[in-house]
BATOR-981184 format. One record per residue: x, y, z of N, C-alpha, C in turn. Coordinates in pm, 1 decimal. Last residue first. Layout:
BEGIN
       nc1       nc2       nc3      cac1      cac2      cac3       cc1       cc2       cc3
         X         Y         Z         X         Y         Z         X         Y         Z
...
This chain:
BEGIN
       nc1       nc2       nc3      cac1      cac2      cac3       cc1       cc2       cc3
    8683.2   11042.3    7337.6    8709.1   10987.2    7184.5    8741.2   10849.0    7120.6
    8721.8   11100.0    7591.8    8586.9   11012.0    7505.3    8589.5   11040.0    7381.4
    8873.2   11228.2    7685.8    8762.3   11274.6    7655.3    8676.3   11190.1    7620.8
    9148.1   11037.0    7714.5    9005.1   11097.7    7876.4    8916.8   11147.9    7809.6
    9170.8   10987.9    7499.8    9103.9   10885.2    7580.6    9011.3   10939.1    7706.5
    9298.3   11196.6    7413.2    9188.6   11117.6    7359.4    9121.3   11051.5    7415.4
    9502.1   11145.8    7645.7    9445.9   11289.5    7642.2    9325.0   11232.3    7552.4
    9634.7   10941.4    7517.2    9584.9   10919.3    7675.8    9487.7   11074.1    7685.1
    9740.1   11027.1    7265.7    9644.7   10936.3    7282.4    9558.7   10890.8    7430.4
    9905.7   11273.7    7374.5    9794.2   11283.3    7291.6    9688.1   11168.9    7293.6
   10082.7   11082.6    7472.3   10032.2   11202.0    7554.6    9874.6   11243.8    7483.5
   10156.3   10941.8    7278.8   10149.8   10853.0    7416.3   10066.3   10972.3    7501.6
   10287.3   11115.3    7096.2   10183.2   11047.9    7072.2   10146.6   10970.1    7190.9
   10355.3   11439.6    7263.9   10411.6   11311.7    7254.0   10268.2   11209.6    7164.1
   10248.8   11781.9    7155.0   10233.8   11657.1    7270.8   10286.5   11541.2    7163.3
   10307.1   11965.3    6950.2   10398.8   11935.1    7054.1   10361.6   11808.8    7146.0
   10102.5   12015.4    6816.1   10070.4   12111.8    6939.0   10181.1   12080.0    7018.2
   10078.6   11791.2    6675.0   10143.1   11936.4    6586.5   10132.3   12036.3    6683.3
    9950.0   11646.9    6871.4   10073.2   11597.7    6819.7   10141.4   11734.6    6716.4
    9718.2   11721.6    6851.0    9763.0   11738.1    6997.7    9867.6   11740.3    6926.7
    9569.9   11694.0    6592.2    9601.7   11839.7    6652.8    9677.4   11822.6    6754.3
    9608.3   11413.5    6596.8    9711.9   11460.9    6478.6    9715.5   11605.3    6546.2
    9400.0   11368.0    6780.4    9560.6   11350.8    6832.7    9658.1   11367.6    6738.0
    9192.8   11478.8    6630.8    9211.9   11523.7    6728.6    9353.6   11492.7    6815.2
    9188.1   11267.3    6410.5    9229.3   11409.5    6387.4    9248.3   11509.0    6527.4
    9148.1   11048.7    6545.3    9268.0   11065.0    6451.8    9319.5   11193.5    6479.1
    8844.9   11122.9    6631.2    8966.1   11072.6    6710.4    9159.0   11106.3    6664.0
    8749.4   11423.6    6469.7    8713.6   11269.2    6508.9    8875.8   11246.1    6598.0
    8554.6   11685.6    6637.7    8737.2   11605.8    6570.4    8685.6   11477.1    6558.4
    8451.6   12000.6    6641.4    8406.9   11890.8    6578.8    8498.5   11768.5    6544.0
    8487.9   12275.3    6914.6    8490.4   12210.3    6757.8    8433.8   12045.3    6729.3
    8519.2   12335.0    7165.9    8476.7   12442.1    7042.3    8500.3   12382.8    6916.4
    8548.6   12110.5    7299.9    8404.8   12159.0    7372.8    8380.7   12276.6    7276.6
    8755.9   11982.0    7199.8    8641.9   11903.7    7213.6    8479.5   12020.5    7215.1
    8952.3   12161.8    7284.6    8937.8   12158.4    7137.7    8785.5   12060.1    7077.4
    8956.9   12136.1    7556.1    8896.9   12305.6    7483.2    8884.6   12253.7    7330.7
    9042.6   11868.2    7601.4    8875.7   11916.5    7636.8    8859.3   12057.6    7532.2
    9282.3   11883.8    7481.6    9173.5   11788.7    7437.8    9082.8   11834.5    7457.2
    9393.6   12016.4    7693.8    9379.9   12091.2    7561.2    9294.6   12058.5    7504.9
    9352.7   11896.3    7907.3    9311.8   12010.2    7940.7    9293.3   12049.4    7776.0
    9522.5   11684.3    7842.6    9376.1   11651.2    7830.4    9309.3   11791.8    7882.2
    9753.8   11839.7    7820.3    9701.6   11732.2    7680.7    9589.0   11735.3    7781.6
    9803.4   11891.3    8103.9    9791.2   11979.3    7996.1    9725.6   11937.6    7834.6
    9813.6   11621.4    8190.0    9719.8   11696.1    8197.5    9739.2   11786.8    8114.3
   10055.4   11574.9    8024.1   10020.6   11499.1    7997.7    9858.1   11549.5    8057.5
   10245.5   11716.8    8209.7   10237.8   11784.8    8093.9   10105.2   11697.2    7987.0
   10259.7   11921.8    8436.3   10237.0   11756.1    8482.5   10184.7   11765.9    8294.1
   10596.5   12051.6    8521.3   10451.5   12073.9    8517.1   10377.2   11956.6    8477.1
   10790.4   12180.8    8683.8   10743.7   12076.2    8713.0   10620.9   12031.0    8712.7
   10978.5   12374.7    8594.4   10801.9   12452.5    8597.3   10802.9   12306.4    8693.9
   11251.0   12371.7    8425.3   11231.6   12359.9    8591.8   11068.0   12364.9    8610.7
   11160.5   12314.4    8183.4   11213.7   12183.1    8257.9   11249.9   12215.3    8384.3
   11142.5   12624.8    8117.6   11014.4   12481.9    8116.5   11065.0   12386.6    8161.5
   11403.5   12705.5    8169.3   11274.2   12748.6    8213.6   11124.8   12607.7    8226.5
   11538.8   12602.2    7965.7   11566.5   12582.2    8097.6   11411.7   12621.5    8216.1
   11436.9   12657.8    7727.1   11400.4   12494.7    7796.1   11450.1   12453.1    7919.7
   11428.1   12925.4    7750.6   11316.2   12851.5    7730.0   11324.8   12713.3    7759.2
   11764.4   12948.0    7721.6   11646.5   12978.0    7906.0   11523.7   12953.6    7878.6
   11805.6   12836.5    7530.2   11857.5   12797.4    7603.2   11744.2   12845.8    7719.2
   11658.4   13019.5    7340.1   11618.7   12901.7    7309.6   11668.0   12805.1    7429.8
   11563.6   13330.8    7500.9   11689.7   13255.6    7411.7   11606.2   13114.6    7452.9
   11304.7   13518.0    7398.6   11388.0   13420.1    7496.2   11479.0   13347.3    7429.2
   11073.1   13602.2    7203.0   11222.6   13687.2    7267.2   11347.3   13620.6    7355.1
   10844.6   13467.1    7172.7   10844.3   13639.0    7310.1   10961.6   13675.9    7307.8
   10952.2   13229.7    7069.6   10879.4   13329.4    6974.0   10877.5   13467.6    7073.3
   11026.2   13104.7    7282.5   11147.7   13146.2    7228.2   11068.8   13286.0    7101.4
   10812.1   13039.1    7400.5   10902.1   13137.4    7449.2   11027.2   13172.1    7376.4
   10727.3   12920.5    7212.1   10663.8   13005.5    7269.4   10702.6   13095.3    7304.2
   10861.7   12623.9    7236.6   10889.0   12742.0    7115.8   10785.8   12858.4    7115.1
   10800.2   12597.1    7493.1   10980.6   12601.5    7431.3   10934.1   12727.1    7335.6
   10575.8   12557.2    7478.2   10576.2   12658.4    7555.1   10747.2   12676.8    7498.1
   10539.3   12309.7    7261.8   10525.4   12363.7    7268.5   10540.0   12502.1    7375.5
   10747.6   12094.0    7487.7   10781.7   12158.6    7270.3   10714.3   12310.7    7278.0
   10522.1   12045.4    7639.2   10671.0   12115.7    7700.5   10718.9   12178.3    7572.8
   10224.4   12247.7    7537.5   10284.1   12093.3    7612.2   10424.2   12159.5    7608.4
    9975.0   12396.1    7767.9   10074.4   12416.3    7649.6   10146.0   12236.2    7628.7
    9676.7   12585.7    7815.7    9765.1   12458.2    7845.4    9851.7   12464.3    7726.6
    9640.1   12917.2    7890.6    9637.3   12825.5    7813.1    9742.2   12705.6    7838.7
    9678.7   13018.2    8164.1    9581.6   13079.5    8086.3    9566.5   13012.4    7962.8
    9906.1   12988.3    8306.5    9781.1   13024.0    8367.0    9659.9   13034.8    8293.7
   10091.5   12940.2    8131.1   10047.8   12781.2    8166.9    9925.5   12890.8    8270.3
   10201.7   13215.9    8103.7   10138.6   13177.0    7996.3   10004.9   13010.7    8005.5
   10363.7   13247.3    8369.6   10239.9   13308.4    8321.4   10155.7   13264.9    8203.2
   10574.1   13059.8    8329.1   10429.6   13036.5    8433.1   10270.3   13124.2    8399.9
   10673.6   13171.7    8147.1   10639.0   13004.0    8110.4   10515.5   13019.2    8227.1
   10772.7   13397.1    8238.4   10651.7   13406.9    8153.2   10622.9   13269.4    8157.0
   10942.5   13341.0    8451.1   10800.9   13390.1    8470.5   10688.8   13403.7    8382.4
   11131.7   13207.1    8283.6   11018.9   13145.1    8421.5   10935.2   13184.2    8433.7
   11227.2   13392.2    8184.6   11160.2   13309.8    8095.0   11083.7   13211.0    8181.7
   11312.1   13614.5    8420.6   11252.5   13612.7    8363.6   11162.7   13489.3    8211.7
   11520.8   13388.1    8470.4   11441.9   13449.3    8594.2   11306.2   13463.7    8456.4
   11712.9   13399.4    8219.9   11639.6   13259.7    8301.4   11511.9   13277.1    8410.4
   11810.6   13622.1    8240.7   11730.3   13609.3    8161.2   11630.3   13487.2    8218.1
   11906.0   13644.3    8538.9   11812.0   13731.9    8522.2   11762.9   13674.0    8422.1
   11999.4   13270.3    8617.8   12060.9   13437.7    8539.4   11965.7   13534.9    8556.0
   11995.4   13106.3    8933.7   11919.8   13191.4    8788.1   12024.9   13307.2    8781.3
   12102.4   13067.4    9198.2   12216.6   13130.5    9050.7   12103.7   13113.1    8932.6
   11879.2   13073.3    9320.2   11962.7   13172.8    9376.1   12091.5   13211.6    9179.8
   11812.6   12814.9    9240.3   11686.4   12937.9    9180.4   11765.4   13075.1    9237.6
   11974.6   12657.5    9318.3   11954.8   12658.6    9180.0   11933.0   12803.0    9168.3
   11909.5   12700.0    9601.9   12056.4   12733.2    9585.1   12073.1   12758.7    9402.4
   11681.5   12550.5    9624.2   11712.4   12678.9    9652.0   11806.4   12777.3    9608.2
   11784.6   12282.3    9532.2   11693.9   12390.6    9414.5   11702.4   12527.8    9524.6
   11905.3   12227.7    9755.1   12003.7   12258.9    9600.7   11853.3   12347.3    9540.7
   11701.7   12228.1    9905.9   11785.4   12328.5    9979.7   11908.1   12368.1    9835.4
   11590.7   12066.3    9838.9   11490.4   12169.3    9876.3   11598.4   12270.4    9862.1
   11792.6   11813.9    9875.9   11701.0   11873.6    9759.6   11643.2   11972.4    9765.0
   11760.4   11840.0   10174.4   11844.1   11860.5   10111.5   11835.1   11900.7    9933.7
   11512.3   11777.1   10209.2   11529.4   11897.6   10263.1   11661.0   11899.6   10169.3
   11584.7   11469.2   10149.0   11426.0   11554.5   10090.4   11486.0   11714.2   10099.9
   11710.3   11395.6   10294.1   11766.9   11354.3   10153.2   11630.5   11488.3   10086.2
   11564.5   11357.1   10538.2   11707.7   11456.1   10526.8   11756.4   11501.5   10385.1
   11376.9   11194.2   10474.0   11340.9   11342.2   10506.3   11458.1   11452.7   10481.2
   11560.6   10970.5   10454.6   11474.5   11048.3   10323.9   11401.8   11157.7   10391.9
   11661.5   10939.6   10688.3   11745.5   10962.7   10566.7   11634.6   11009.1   10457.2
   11406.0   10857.7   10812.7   11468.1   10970.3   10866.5   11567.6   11024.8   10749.2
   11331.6   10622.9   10693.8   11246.0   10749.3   10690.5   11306.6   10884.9   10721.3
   11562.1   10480.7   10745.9   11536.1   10548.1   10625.8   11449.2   10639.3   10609.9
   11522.0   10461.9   11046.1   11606.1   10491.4   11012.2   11618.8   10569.7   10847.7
   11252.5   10342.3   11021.0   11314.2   10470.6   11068.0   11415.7   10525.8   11041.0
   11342.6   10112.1   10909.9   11244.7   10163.9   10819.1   11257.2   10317.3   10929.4
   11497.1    9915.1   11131.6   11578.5   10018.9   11009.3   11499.1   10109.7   10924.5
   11335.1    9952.0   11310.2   11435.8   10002.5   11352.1   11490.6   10067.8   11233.7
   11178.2    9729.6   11229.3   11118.4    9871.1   11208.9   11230.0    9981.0   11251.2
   11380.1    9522.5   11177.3   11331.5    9584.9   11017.4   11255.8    9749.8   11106.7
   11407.0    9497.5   11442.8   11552.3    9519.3   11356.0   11451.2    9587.6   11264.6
   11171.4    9377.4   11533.8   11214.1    9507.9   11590.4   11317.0    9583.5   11495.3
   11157.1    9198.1   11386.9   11027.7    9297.3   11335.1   11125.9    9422.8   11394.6
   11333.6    8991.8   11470.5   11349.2    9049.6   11305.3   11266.8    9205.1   11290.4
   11236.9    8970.8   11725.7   11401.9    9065.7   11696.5   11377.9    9095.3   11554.7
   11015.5    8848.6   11692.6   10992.7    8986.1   11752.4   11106.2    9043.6   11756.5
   11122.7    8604.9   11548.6   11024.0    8682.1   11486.7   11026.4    8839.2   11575.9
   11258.9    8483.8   11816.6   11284.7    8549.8   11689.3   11236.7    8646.2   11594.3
   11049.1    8468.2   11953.0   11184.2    8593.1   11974.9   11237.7    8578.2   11873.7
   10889.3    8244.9   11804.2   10837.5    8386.8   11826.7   10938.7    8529.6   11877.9
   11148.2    8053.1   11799.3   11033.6    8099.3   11704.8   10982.7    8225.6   11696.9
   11093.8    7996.7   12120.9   11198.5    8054.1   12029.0   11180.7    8143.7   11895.5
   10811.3    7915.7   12106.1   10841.1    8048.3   12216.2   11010.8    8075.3   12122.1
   10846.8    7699.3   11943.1   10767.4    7811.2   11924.2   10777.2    7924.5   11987.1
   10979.4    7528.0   12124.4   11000.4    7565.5   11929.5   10946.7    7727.8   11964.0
   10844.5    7470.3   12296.6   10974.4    7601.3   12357.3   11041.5    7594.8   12198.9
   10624.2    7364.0   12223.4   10590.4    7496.0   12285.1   10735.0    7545.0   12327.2
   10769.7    7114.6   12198.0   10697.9    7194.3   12053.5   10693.2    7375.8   12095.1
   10826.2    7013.5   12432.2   10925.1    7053.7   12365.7   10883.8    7164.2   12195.4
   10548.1    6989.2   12492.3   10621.7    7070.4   12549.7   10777.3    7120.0   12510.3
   10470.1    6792.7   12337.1   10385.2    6961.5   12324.0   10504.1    7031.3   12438.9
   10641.9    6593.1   12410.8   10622.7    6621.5   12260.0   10565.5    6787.8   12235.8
   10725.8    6593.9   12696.1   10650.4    6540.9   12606.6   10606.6    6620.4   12511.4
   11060.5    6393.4   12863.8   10910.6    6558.1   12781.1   10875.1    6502.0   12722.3
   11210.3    6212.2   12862.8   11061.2    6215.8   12938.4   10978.7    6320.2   12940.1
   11432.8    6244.1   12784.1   11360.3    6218.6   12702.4   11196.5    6140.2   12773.0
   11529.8    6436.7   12968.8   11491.8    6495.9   12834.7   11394.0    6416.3   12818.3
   11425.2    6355.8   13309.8   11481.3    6341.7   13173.1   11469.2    6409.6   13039.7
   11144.3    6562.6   13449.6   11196.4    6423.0   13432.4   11322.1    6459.7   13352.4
   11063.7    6787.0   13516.2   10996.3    6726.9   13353.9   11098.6    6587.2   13315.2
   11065.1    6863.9   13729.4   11138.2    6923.6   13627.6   11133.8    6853.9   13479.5
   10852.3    6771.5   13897.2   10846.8    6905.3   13871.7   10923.3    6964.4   13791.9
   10878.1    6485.4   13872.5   10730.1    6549.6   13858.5   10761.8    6699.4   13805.9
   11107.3    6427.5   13937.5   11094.6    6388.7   13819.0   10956.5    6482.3   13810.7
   11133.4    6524.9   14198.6   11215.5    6590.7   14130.7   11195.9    6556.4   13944.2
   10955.1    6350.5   14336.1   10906.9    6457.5   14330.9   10997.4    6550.5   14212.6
   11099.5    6119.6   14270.8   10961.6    6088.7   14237.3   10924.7    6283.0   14208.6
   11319.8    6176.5   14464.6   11351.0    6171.6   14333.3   11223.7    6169.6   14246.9
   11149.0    6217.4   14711.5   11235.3    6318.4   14667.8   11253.4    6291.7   14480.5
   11131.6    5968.0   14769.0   10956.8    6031.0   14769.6   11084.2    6178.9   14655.7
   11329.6    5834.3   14845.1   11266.4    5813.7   14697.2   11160.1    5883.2   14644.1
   11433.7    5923.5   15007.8   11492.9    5958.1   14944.7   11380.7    5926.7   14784.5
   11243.4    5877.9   15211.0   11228.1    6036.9   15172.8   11317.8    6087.6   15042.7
   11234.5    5625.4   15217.9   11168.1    5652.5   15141.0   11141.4    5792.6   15096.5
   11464.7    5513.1   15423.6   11516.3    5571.8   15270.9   11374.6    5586.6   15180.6
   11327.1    5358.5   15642.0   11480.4    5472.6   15599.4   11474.5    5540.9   15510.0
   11144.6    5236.8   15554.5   11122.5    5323.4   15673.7   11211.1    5448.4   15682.7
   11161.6    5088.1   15372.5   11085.6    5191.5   15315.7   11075.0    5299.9   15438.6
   11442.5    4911.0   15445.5   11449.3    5015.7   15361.8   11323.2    5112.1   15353.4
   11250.6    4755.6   15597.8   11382.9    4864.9   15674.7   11392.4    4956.6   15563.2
   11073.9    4639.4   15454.2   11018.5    4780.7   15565.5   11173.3    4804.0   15588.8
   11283.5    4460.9   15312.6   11164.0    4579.2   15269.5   11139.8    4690.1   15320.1
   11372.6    4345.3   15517.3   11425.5    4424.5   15481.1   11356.5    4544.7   15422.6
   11140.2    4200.2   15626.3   11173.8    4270.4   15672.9   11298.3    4374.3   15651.8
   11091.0    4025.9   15387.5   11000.9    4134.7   15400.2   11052.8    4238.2   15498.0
């Protein structure tokens, strides 16, 4: 016994020490415990996740920025287009626009419209394929005037769109918005 006390008298700061060094650094690996090795999963886990988000929003700027640039740039060729119009071309623009003020047309039709005013057949479809006109409203704009001054059944009302130049896909969606 009296070794006992010699040793606990001497050397218990050494043991109070190692006791304390197991308490505060989590002992041994394999003296963690299970939630604590789970919780440094997860804290990894989560930097990860917050580098991927940062990277992806990093790059979605990045493209936002390329498609603004890509945008203006387009802005800037059709500028450059509407600079080399011919005069005739100038002018078959203006009537295509003028004419879509005042009756809906479909694309066939305003072509051969303008080619009936005098326009070469070339600056009529150059003309109408720059307008950027939404041509498929124009069909249900027509639909309605032919609805609201006459009598059609369905058929016959997308046989009129369809000899008016609209697409059958145009004509039948134009039927449809009226309620035919």
């Amino acid at each position: 016994m009296g070794k006992i006390n010699a040793f606990v008298k001497t050397k218990w700061k050494y043991l109070l020490a190692v006791v304390i060094a197991f308490a505060v650094g989590g002992g041994i690996g394999f003296l963690q415990s299970p939630a604590h090795s789970s919780t440094i999963e997860n804290q990894k886990k989560q930097e990860k996740f917050e580098a991927t988000t940062k990277d992806l929003a990093e790059k979605v700027e990045m493209l936002e920025a390329a498609n603004s640039e890509s945008n203006e740039r387009i802005d800037d060729l059709k500028a450059q287009m509407k600079k080399m119009e011919t005069p005739s071309q100038q002018q078959a623009v203006a009537r295509a626009k003028n004419f879509l003020k005042y009756s809906p047309f479909s694309e066939s039709g305003l072509i051969d419209q303008l080619v009936v005013e005098g326009h070469g057949k070339e600056d009529a479809t150059y003309a109408v394929q720059n307008l950027g006109v939404d041509w498929r409203a124009n069909a249900v704009e027509e639909a309605e005037g032919y609805v609201k001054y006459g009598a059609f059944s369905r058929k016959e009302l997308i046989d009129q769109l369809k000899s008016g130049g609209y697409s059958e896909e145009d004509a039948t969606y134009a039927v449809d918005s009226v309620g035919l």
